[in-house]
C-alpha positions in Angstrom: 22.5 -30.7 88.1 21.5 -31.5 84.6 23.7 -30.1 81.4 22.3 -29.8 77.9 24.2 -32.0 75.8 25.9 -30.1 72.9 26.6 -31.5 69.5 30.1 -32.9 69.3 32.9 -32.1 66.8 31.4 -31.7 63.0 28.0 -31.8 63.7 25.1 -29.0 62.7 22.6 -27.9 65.3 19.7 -29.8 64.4 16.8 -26.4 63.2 13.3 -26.3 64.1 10.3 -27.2 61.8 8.8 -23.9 60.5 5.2 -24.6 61.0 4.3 -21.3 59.5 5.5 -22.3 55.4 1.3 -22.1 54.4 1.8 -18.5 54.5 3.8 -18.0 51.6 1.7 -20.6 49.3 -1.7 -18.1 50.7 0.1 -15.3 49.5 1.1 -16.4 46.2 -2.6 -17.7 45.7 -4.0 -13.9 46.9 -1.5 -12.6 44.2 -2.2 -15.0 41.4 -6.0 -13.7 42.2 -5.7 -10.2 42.5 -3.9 -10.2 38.8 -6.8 -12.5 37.4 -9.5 -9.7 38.3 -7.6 -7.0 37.2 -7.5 -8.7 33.8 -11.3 -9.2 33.8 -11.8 -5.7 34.6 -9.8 -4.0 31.8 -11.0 -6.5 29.4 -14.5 -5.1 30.3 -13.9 -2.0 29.9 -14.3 -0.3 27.1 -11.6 1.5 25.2 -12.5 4.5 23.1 -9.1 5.3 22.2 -8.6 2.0 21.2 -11.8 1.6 19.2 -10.5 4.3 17.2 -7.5 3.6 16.4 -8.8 -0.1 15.2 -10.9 2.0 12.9 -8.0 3.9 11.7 -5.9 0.8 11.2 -9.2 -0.4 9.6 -8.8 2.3 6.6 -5.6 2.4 6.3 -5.5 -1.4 4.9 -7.9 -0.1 2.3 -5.5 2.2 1.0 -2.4 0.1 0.0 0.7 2.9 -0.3 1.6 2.8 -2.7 -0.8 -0.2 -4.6 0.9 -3.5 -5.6 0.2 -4.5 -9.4 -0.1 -7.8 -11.1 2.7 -8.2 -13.6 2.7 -10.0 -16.7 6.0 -11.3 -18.2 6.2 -9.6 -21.4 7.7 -11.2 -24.6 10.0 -9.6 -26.9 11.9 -6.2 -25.8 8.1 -5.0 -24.5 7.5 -4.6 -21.0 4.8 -4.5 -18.8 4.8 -2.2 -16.3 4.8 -2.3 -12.3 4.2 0.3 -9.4 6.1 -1.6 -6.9 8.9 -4.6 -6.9 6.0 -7.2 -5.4 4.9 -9.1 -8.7 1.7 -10.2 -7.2 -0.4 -9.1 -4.1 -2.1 -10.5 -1.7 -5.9 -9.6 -1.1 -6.7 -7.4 1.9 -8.7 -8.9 4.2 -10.4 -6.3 6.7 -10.9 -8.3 9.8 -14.4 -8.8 11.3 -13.7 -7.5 14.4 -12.8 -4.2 13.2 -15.4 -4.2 10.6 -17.7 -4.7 13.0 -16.9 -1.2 14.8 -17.1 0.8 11.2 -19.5 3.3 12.1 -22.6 2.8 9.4 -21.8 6.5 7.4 -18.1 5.6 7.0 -19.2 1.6 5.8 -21.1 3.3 3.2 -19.0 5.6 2.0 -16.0 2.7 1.7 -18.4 0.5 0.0 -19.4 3.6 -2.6 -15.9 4.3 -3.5 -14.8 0.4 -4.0 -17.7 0.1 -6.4 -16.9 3.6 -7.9 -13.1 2.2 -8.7 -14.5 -1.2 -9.6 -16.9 0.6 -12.3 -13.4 2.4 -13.6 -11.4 -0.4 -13.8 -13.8 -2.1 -16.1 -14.2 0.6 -18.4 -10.6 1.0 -18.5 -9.7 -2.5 -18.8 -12.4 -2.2 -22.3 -10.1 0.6 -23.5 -6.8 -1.4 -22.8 -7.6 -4.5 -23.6 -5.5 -4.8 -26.7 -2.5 -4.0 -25.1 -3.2 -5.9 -22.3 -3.6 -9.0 -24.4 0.4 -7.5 -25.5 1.7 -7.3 -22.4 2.2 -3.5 -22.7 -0.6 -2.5 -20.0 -2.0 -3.6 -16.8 -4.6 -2.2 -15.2 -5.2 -3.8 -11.0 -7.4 -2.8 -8.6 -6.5 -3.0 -4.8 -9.1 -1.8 -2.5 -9.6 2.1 -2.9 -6.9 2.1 -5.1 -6.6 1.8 -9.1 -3.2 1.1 -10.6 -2.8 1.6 -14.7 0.7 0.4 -15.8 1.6 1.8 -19.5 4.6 0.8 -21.4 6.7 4.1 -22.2 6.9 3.1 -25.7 2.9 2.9 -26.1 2.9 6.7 -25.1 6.3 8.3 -26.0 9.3 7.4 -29.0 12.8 6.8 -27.4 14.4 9.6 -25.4 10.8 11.6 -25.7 8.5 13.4 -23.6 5.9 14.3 -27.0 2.5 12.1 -27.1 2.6 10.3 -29.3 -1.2 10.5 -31.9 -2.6 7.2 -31.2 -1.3 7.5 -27.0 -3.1 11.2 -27.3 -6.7 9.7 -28.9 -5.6 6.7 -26.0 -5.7 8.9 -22.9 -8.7 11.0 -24.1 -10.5 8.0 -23.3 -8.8 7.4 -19.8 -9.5 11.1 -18.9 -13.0 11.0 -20.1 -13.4 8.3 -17.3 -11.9 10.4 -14.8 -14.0 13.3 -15.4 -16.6 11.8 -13.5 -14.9 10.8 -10.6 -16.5 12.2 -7.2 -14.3 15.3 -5.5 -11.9 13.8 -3.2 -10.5 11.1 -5.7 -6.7 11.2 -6.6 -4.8 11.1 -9.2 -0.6 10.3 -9.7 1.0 10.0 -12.0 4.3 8.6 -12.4 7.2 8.7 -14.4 10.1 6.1 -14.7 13.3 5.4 -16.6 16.0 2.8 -17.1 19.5 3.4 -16.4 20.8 4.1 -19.4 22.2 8.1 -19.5 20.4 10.5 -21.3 22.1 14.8 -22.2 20.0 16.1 -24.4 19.4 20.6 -24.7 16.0 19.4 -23.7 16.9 16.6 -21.1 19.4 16.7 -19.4 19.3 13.4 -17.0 16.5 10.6 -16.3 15.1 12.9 -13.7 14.0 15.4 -16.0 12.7 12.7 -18.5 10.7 11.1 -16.1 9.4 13.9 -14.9 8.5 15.8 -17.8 6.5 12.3 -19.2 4.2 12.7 -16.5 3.8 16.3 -16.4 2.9 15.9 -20.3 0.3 12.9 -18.9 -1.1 15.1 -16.6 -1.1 18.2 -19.2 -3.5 16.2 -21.2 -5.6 15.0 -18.3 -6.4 18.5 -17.8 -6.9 19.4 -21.3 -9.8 17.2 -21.1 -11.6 18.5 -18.1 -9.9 16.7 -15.1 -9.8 18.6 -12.3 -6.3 19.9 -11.9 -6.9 19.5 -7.5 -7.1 16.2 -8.1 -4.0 15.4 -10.0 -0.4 14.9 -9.2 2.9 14.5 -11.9 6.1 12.8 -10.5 9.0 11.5 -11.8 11.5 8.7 -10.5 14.2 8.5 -13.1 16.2 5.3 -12.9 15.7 5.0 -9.4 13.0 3.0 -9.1 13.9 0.1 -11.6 11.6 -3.3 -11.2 13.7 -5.5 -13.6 17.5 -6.3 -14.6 18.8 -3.3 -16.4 21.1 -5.7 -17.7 18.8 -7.0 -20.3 17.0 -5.3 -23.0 13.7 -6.9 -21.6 14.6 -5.7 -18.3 15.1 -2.2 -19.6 11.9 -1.9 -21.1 10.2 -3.0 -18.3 11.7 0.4 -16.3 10.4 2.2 -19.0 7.3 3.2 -18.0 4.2 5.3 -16.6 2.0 4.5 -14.0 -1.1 6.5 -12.9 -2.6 5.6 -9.7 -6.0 6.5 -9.0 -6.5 6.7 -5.1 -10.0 7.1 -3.4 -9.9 9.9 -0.5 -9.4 8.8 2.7 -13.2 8.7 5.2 -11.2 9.0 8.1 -10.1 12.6 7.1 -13.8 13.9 6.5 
C-alpha cells in the first residue's frame, strides 16, 4: 500500500496553475469595447437641447453684465469715470463652433445691432471728444453694449442734482442720438458717489444723491423725445467706489454718471 506523502513541518501545499486567467484579460478587453461604442454613439447623436443652450451661451457673451470700460488715468482732482472695477477688458471672442449654429435671422439681427451701437458710439465719441481729450469722459463699446462714463462735475456743481447749462445743451445732443434707436434698445443710467457724508433738506444721504442725478439724466432724456420704455434711472451712492476714497483724485473718480446703452436680447424675441 502506497501513502501520499504530506508536506512536512512549515511547508505550504504547493496550488495548482489556474489555466483559466485569459478570462479576466477577455473580459476587461469586452468592457474597454463596449464603453468605446457607446462614446461614438452619443458623440453622433445630435443634441437639440444642447445646441440650444450653446446658442444661448452664444448671446449671452454679447451682452457683457454689466459692460467693462476703458479707463483713463485722469490728472488733477478730475476723474474719469468707470462702470465696473476691471480697468480694461478683454475682447469677446464668440467661438466658431457656436457661431456656426446661429440660426441665419438671429446672425442678422446681432450683426444689425453691433453696427447700430458702433454708428452711436462714433457720433457720441464727436460730441465728447473734448472732454475725452480731459479725461472727464469715456465712451467704450463692448459687443451689444455702449458704456458713456461722465465726470459728475461735467453735469452737476458739488452736493447737486441741478443740470448744469452747458451739461443740459451737452445731453440734448446725446438724447438726440438716442431718439433713433430701434424699439428694444436700453437705456441705464447710473448714479454714483464718494464717501464723503452728505444731510442736506434736499439730500439727505449718498443714496438719495445718486439717485436723484440719474433720475434728473433721465428727466432730460425724455424731455427730448426718448422713449421713457426704454429708459432706466439708478443710483449706487458710495457703494460702488472704483478708486481710493482716500485721495482727492480717487474721490472724483467715484463721482460720477454712467449711462449704458444695451441692445435687446434675440434670444427673447
Amino acid at each position: 500500500m502506497s501513502y501520499a506523502r504530506l508536506p512536512g513541518p512549515g511547508k505550504k501545499r504547493e496550488k495548482g496553475l489556474n489555466h483559466e486567467r485569459w478570462v479576466v484579460s477577455y473580459a476587461d478587453l469586452l468592457t474597454l469595447l463596449l464603453a468605446t461604442f457607446v462614446v461614438l454613439y452619443a458623440s453622433s447623436t445630435r443634441n437639440k437641447n444642447k445646441e440650444g443652450e450653446l446658442t444661448e451661451a452664444f448671446i449671452k457673451a454679447f451682452h457683457g453684465t454689466p459692460p467693462a470700460v476703458v479707463v483713463a488715468q485722469p490728472s488733477g482732482s478730475r476723474g474719469v469715470l468707470q462702470h465696473q472695477v476691471s480697468p480694461v477688458p478683454k475682447p469677446v471672442e464668440a467661438p466658431s463652433s457656436a457661431a456656426s449654429k446661429i440660426p441665419n435671422d438671429m446672425a442678422r439681427q446681432l450683426a444689425d445691432e453691433m453696427a447700430t451701437l458702433q454708428e452711436l458710439q462714433m457720433k457720441l465719441s464727436a460730441v465728447f471728444q473734448p472732454m475725452i481729450d480731459k479725461h472727464q469722459v469715456t465712451v467704450a463699446n463692448a459687443p451689444l453694449t455702449l458704456t458713456i462714463q461722465l465726470d459728475a462735475s461735467v453735469l452737476f456743481s458739488s452736493g447737486e442734482a441741478t443740470l448744469k447749462p452747458e451739461a443740459v445743451a451737452l445731453l440734448n445732443r446725446v438724447a438726440a442720438g438716442f431718439v433713433k434707436l430701434p424699439d428694444g434698445f436700453r437705456i441705464v443710467v447710473r448714479g454714483y458717489t464718494d464717501n464723503q457724508p452728505i444731510s442736506t433738506a434736499q439730500f439727505p444721504s449718498n443714496w438719495s444723491l445718486s439717485a436723484e442725478r440719474a433720475v434728473t439724466v433721465v428727466q432730460l432724456f425724455v424731455k427730448n423725445g426718448v422713449n421713457g420704455n426704454q429708459l432706466a434711472a439708478e443710483g449706487f451712492g458710495e457703494f460702488a467706489p472704483i478708486a481710493d476714497n482716500v485721495t482727492d483724485a480717487g474721490r472724483a473718480q467715484n463721482r460720477r454718471v454712467v449711462v449704458v446703452v444695451h441692445a435687446p436680447d434675440p434670444a427673447q424675441k
